[in-house]
C-alpha positions as CSV (number, residue, x, y, z in Angstrom):
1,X,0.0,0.0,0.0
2,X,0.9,3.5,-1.0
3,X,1.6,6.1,2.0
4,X,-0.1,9.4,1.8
5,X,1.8,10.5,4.1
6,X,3.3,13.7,1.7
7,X,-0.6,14.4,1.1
8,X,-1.8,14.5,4.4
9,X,1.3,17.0,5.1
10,X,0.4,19.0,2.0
11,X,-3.5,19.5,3.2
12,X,-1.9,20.3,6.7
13,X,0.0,22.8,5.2
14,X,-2.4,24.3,3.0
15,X,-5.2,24.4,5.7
16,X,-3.0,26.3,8.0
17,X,-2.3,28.6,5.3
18,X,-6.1,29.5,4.7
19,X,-6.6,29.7,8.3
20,X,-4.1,32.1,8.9
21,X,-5.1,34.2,5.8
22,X,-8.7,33.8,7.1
23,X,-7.2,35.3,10.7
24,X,-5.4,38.4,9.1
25,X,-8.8,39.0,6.9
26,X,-11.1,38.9,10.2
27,X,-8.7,40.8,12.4
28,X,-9.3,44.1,9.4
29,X,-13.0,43.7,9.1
30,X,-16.3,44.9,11.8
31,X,-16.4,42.9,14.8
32,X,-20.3,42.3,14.3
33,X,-20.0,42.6,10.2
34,X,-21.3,39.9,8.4
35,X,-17.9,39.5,6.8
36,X,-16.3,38.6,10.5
37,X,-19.4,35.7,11.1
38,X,-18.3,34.6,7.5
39,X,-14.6,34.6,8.7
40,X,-15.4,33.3,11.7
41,X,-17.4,30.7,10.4
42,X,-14.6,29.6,8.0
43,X,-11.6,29.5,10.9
44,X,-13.8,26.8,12.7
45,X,-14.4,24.9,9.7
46,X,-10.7,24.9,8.9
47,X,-9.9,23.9,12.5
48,X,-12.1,20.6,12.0
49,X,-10.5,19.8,8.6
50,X,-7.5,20.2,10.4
51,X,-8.6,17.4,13.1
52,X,-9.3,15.0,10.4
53,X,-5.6,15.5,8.5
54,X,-3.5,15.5,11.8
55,X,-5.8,12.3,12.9
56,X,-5.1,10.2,9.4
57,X,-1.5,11.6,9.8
58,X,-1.1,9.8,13.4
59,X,-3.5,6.4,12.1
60,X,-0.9,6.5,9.3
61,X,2.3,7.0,11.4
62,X,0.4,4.1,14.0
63,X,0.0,1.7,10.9
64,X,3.4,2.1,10.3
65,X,4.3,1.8,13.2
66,X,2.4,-1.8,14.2
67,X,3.3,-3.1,10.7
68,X,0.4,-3.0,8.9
69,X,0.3,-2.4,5.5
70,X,-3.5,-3.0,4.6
71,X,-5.7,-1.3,6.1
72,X,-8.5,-3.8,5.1
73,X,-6.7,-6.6,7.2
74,X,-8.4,-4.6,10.6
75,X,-11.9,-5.1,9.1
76,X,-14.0,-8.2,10.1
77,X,-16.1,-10.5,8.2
78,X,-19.0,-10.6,10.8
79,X,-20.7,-12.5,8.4
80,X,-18.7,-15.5,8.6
């Protein structure tokens, strides 16, 4: 199996950049604007994106880790 590891890093990296843009943007806007609820709006949704990359970064480095290479080996047949 292929790591996507240099993915995940790249989303990271990207998200962070938005976020901060997004930061700088609200910081020269109205408090109660529309544009700072917007902004506002848009920091929190970047922090939960964030969650998600930075938890498949740490299932990734676990995998590794443990030695698993396919991630469908974890999955049970219940059926069976």
């Amino acid at each position: 199996m292929k790591s996507n590891s240099g993915l995940v890093a790249k989303g990271i990296e990207q998200i962070l950049e938005l976020s901060a843009v997004a930061q700088i943007n609200r910081r020269r806007v109205a408090k109660d604007s529309p544009a700072f609820h917007n902004l506002t709006g848009a920091i929190a949704a970047y922090g939960k994106v964030l969650a998600i990359f930075v938890a498949l970064e740490q299932l990734e480095e676990f995998d590794t880790v443990i030695g698993r290479r396919d991630p469908s080996a974890c999955v049970v047949d219940r059926a069976a």
